[in-house]
PLY file of the C-alpha trace (Angstrom):
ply
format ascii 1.0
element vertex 439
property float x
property float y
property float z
element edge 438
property int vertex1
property int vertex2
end_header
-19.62 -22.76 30.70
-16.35 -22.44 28.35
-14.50 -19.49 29.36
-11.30 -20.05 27.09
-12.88 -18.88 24.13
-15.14 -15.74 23.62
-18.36 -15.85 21.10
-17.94 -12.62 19.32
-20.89 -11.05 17.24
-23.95 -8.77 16.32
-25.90 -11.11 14.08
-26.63 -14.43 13.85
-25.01 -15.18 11.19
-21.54 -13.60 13.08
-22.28 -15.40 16.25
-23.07 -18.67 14.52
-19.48 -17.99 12.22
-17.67 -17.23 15.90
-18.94 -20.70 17.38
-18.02 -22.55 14.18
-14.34 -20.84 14.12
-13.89 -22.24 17.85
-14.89 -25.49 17.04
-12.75 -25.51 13.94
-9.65 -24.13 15.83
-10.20 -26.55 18.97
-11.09 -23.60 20.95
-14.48 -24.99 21.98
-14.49 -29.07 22.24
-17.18 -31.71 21.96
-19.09 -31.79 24.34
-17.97 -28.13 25.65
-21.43 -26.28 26.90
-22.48 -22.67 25.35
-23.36 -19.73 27.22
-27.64 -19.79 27.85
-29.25 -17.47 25.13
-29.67 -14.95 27.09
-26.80 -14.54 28.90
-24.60 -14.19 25.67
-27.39 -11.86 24.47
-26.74 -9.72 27.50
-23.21 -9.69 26.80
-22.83 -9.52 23.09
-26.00 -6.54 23.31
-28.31 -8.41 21.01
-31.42 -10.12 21.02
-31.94 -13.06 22.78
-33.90 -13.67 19.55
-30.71 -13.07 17.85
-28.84 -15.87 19.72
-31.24 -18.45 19.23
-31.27 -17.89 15.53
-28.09 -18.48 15.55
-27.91 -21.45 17.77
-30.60 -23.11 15.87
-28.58 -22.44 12.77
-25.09 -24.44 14.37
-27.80 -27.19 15.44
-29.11 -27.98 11.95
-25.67 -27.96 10.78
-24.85 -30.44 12.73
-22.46 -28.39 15.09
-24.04 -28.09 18.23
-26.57 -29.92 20.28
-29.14 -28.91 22.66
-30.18 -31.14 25.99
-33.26 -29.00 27.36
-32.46 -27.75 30.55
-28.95 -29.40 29.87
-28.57 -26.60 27.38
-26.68 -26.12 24.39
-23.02 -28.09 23.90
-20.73 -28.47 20.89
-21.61 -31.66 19.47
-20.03 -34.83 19.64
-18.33 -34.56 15.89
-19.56 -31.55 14.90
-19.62 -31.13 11.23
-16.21 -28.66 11.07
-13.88 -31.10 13.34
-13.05 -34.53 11.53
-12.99 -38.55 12.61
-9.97 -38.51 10.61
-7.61 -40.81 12.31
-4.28 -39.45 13.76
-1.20 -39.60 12.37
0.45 -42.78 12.39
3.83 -42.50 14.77
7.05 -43.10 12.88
8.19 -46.81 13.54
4.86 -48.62 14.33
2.91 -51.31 12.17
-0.41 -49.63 10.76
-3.32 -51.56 11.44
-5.83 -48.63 11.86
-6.45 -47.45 7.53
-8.43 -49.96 6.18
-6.45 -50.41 3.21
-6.11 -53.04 0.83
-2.63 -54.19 0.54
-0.38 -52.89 -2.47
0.52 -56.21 -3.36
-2.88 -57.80 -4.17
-3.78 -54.33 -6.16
-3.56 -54.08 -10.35
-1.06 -51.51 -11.56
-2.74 -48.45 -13.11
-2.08 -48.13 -16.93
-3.98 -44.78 -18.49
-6.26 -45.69 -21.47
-4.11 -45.31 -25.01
-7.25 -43.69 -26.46
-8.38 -40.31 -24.85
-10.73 -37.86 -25.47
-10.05 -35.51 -28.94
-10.25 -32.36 -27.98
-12.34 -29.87 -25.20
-15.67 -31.46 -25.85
-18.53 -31.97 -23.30
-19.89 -35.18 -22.38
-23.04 -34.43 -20.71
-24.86 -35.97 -23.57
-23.58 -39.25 -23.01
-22.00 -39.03 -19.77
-21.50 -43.15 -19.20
-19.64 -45.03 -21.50
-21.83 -47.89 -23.14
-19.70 -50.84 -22.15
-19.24 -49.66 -18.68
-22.37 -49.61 -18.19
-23.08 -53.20 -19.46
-19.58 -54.42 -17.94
-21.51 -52.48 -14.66
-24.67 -54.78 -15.91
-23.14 -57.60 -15.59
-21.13 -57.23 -12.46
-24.37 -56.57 -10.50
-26.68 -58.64 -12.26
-25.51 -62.22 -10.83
-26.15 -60.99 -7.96
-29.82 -60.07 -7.68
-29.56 -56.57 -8.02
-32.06 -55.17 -10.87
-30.14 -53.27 -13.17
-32.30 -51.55 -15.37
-30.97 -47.86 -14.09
-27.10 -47.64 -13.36
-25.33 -44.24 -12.75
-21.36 -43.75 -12.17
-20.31 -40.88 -9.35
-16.79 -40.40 -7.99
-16.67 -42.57 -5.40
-19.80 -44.23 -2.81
-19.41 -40.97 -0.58
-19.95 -38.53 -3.42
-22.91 -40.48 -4.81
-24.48 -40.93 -0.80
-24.05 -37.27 -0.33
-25.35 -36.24 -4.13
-28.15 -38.42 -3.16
-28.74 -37.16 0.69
-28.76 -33.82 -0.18
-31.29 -33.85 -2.89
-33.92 -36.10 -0.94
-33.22 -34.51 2.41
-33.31 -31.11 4.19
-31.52 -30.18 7.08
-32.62 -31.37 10.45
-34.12 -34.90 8.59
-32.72 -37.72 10.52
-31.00 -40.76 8.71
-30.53 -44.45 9.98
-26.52 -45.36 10.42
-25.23 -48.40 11.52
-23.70 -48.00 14.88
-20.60 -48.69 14.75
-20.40 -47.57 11.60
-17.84 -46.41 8.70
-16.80 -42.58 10.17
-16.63 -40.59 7.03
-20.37 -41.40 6.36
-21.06 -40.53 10.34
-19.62 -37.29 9.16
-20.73 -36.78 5.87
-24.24 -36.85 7.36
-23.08 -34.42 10.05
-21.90 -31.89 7.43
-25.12 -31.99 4.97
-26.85 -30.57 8.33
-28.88 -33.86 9.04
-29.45 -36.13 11.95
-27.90 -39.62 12.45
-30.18 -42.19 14.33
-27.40 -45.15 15.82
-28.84 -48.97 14.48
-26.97 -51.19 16.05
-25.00 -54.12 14.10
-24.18 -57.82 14.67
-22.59 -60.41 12.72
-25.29 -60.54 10.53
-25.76 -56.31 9.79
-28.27 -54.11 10.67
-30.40 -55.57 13.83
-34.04 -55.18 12.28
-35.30 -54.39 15.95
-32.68 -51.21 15.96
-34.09 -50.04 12.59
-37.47 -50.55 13.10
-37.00 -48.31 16.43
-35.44 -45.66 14.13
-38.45 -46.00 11.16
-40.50 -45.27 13.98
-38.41 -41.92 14.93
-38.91 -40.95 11.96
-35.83 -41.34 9.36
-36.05 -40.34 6.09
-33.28 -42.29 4.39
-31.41 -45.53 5.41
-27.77 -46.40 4.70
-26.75 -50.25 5.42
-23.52 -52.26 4.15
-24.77 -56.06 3.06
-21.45 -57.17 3.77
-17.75 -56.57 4.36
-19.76 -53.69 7.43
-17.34 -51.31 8.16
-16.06 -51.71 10.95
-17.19 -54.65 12.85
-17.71 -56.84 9.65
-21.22 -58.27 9.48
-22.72 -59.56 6.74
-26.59 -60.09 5.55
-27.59 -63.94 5.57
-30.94 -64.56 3.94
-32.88 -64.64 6.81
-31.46 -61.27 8.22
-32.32 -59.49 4.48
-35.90 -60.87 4.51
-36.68 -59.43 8.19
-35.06 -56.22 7.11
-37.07 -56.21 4.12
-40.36 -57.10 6.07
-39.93 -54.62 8.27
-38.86 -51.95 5.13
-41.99 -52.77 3.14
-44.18 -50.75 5.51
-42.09 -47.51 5.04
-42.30 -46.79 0.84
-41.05 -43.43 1.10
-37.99 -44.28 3.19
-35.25 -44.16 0.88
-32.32 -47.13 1.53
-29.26 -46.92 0.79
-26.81 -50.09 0.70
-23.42 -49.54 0.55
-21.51 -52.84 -1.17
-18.33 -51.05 -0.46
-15.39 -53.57 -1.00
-17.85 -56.19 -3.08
-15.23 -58.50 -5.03
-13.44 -59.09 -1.71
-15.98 -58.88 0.64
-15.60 -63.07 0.63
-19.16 -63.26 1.36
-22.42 -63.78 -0.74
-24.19 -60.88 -1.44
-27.38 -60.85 -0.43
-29.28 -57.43 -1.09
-31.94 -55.87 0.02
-32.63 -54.18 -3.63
-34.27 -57.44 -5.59
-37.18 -57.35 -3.10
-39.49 -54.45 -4.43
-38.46 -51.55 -2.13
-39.91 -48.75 -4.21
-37.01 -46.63 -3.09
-33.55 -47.87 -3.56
-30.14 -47.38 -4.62
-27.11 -49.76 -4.29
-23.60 -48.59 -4.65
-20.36 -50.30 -5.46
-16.67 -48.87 -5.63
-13.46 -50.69 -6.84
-11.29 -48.60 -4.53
-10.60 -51.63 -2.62
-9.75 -53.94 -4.81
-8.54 -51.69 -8.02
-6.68 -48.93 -6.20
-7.66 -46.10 -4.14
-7.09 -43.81 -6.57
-10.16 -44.73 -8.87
-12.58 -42.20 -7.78
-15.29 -44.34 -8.69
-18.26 -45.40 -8.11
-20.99 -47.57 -10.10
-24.64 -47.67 -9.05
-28.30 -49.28 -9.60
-31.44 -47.56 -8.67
-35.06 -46.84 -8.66
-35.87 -44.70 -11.92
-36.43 -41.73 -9.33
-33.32 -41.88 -7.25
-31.87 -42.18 -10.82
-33.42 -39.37 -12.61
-32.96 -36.90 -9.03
-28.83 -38.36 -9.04
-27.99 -37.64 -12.33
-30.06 -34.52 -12.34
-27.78 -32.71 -9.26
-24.63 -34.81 -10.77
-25.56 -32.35 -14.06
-24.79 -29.06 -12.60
-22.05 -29.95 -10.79
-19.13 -32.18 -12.13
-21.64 -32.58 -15.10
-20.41 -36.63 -15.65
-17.48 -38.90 -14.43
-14.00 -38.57 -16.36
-14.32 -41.03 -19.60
-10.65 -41.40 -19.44
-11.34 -42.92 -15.45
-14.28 -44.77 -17.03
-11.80 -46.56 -19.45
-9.23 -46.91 -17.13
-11.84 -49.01 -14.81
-13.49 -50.75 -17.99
-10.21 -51.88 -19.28
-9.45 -53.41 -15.28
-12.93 -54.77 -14.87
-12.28 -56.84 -18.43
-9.04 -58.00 -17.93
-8.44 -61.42 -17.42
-5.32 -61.19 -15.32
-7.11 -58.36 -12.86
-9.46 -60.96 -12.34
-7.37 -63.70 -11.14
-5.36 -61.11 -9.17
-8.96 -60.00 -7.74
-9.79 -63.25 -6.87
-6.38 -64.01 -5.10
-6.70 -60.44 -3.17
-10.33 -62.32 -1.72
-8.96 -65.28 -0.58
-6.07 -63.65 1.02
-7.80 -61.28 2.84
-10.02 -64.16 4.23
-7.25 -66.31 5.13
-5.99 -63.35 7.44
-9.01 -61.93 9.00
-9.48 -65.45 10.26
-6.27 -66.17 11.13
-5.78 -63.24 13.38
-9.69 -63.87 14.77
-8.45 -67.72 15.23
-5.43 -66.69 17.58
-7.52 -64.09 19.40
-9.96 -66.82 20.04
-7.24 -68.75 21.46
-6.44 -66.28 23.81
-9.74 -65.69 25.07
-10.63 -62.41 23.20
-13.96 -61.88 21.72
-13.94 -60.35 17.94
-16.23 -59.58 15.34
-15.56 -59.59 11.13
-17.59 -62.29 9.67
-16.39 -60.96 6.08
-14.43 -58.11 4.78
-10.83 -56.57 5.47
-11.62 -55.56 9.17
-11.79 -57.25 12.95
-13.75 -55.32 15.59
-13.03 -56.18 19.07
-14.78 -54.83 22.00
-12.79 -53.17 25.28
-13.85 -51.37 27.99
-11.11 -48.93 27.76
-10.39 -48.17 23.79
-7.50 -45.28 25.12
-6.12 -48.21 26.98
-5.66 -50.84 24.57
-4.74 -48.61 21.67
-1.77 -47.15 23.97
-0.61 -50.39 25.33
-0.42 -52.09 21.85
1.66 -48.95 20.79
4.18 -49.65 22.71
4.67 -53.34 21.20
4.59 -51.37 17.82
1.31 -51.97 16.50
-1.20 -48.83 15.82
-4.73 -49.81 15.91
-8.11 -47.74 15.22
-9.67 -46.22 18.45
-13.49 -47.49 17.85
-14.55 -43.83 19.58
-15.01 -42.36 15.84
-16.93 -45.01 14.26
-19.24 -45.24 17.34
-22.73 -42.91 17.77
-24.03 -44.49 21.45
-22.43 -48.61 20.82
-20.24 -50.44 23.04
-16.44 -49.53 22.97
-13.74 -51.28 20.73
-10.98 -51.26 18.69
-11.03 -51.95 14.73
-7.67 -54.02 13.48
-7.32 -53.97 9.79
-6.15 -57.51 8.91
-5.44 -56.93 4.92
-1.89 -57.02 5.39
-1.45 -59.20 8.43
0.27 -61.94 7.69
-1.00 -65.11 9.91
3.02 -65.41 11.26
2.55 -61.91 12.13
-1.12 -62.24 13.63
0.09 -64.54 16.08
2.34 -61.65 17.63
-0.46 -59.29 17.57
-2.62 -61.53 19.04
-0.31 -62.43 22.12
0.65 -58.49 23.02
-2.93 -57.76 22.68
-3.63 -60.32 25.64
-0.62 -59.34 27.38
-1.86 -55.40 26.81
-5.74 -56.08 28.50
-3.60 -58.29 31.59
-1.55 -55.27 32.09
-4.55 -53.37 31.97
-7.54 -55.29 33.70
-7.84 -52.75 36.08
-10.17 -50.77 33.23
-10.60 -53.93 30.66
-14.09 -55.58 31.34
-12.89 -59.39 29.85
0 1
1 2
2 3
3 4
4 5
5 6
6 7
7 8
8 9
9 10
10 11
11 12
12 13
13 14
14 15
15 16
16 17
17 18
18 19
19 20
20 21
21 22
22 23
23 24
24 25
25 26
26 27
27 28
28 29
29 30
30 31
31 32
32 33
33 34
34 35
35 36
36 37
37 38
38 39
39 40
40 41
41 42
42 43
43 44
44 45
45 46
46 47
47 48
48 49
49 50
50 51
51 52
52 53
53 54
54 55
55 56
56 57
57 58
58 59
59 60
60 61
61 62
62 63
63 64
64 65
65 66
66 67
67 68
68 69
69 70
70 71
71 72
72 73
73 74
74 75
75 76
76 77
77 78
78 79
79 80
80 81
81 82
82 83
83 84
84 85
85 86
86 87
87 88
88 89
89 90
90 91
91 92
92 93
93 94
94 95
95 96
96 97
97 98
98 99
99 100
100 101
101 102
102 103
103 104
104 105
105 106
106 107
107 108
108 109
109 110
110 111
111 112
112 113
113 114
114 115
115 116
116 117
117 118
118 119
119 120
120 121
121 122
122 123
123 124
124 125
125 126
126 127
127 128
128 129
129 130
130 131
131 132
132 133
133 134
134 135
135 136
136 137
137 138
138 139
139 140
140 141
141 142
142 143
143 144
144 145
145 146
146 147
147 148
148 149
149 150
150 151
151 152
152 153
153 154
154 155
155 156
156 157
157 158
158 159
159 160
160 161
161 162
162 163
163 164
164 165
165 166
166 167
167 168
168 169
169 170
170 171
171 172
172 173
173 174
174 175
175 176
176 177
177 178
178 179
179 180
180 181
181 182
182 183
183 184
184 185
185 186
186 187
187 188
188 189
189 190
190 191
191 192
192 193
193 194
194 195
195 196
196 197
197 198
198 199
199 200
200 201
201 202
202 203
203 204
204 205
205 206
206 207
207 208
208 209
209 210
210 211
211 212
212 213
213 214
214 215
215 216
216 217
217 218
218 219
219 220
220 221
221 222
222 223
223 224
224 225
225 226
226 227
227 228
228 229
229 230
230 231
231 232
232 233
233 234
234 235
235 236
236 237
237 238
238 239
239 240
240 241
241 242
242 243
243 244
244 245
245 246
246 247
247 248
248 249
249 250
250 251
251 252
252 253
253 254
254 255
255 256
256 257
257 258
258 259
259 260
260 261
261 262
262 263
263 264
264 265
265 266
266 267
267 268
268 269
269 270
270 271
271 272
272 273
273 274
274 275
275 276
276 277
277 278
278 279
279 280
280 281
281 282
282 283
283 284
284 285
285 286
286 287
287 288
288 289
289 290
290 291
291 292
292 293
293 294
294 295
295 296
296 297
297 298
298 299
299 300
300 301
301 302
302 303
303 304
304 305
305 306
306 307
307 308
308 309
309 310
310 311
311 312
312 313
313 314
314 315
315 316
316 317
317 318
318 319
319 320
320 321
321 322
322 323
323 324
324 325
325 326
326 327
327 328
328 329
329 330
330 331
331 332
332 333
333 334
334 335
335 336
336 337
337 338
338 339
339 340
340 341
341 342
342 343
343 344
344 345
345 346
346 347
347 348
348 349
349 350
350 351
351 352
352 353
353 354
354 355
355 356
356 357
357 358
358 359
359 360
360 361
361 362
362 363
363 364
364 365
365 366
366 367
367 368
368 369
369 370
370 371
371 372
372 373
373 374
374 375
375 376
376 377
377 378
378 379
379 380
380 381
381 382
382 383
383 384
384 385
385 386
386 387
387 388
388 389
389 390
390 391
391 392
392 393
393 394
394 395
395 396
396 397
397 398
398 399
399 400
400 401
401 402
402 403
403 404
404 405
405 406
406 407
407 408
408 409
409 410
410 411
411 412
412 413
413 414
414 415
415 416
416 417
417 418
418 419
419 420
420 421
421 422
422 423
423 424
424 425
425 426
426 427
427 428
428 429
429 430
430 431
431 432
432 433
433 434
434 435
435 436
436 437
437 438
């Protein structure tokens, strides 16, 4: 039982605030084990009625779990902590954001023509060419594109959507590994994430039909570029996932095409097949700058008209002065070409640094996209060891829900010169640590 920190409190609204202030403050850890019900009852003089309220109230919101006679422990990310990533030390080479590189991104030029005025635009929220530009971006590739939305960014449209179809304590399929800020967005809308585990080809259909038969409510799945270990949908793998989708019509799926133009992989989606339920979202943040809140969709006329309804009485629409800014990038000529450089690039790197790792004996995953995954035994190990060579690498402990160890190494702005380098004082870092390295 934690003994640093005291649960304060009369009601269960002020015990459950006490817990969450620990767990925001550090105080009380993952993984840290509360006081039984009625022994905090005893001591706070409440109601062991009282206590449980307000345990079940941290456990819906995604701060606290409960093991049975294992009792009740702060949960493994609990929806107030954070997967962000540390702090990068002064002096090392970043390989840990995910971010495109500056170079291969278009400069940012404000539209010429804004808005006259204080006017509202929730009677035409989307501009019309966006939304045919939009049209025509997905349409090539199978998607149907008969609704489209716009949200600020794939997170804000996942959570718009997750918290209108959902209610807290639902459970929702995640790839495992899988991108952290979903892990957590899930977390913090008071749901339940159920791992699916990932291979070079995405989401293992065994692993989500296990979790359709647990009971999910929603599914989110990237088609390609998967963040972080890189897999990518062939046909085959979309048609099982489909099969095995077909028998579950109120399931709702969501697929996440999050870098799309440089994901240098076909896109085969799961959307063109039927699925009564549906969405698929795109963002340009990777490949028009992370500073385009952003986010285009296409949908089932439900997950439309329940989106846009929510989207209504909050932000109300998407900035038309962003929506030009993104129109007038998606249209221009040059931005293309740049686009389709960026693509190429990022290929030629991923595989270069995969190519020397293979050389060296390491196993990797990253069949497409801007990441490599590679699997350790000891993440703290490897991360630490290639620190002191001057590389800073991703710990794979917050993208993981119950997968296999592993590092993620963002390759966008390794050159192949430099991937050589990295790939000979990561061999020399698992030699000088075999002891806990399993290969």
């Amino acid at each position: 039982m934690v003994t640093q920190y005291v649960i304060s409190g009369t009601t269960a609204k002020g015990i459950a605030a006490s817990v969450e202030r620990g767990v925001a403050e550090g105080a009380l850890a993952p993984g840290d084990a509360l006081p039984p019900v009625r022994r905090l009852a005893d001591e706070l003089g409440v109601s062991p009625g009282t206590v449980a309220t307000a345990y079940k109230d941290l456990r819906q919101r995604g701060i606290v779990a409960t093991h049975g006679r294992g009792g009740t422990v702060v949960a493994p990310a609990p929806a107030v902590a954070s997967r962000r990533p540390p702090r990068v030390p002064e002096g090392l080479r970043d390989l840990a954001g995910g971010h495109p590189d500056p170079e291969l991104l278009p400069g940012l030029v404000p539209p010429s023509r804004l808005s006259p005025g204080a006017r509202s635009h929730r009677s035409t929220p989307r501009l019309a060419r966006l939304e045919e530009a939009v049209r025509d971006w997905l349409r090539p590739d199978g998607v149907p594109v008969e609704h489209v939305t716009f949200a600020h960014g794939a997170l804000d449209l996942i959570g718009r959507l997750l918290s209108v179809e959902l209610r807290p304590g639902d459970a929702v399929a995640m790839e495992d590994p899988g991108y952290h800020h979903l892990l957590d967005l899930v977390t913090a809308l008071g749901l339940r994430s159920v791992p699916v585990a990932v291979d070079d080809e995405g989401v293992r259909p065994d692993a989500l039909r296990a979790a359709l038969r647990s009971g999910v409510r929603a599914v989110v799945c990237s088609p390609r570029a998967q963040n972080p270990y890189g897999g990518c949908f062939s046909v085959a793998r979309r048609d099982a996932l489909v099969a095995v989708l077909r028998g579950e019509p109120d399931v709702l799926v969501v697929e996440n095409d999050h870098a799309s133009a440089v994901g240098d992989a076909p896109l085969h989606s799961l959307t063109g097949a039927g699925l009564p339920r549906w969405v698929h979202v795109r963002t340009v943040s990777k490949f028009l700058g992370t500073d385009l809140r952003w986010a285009a969709a296409a949908c089932d006329g439900v997950t439309l008209a329940r989106h846009d309804g929510r989207l209504l009485l909050t932000s109300g629409w998407v900035s038309h002065l962003l929506q030009e800014t993104v129109l007038g990038l998606m249209t221009d000529d040059g931005t293309r070409a740049l686009v389709a450089r960026a693509q190429e690039t990022y290929a030629l790197r991923r595989r270069a640094l995969g190519r020397e790792l293979t050389e060296r004996g390491i196993a990797w995953h990253g069949a497409s996209g801007l990441n490599l995954w590679v699997p350790v035994r000891d993440e703290s190990a490897v991360v630490n060891g290639l620190r002191s060579y001057g590389w800073w690498v991703a710990a794979g402990a917050r993208f993981r829900l119950s997968s296999e160890p592993g590092v993620r190494i963002s390759a966008a702005g390794l050159e192949p010169a430099d991937a050589v380098r990295l790939a000979s004082d990561f061999a020399a870092v698992l030699g000088e640590s075999e002891a806990t390295y399993g290969g």
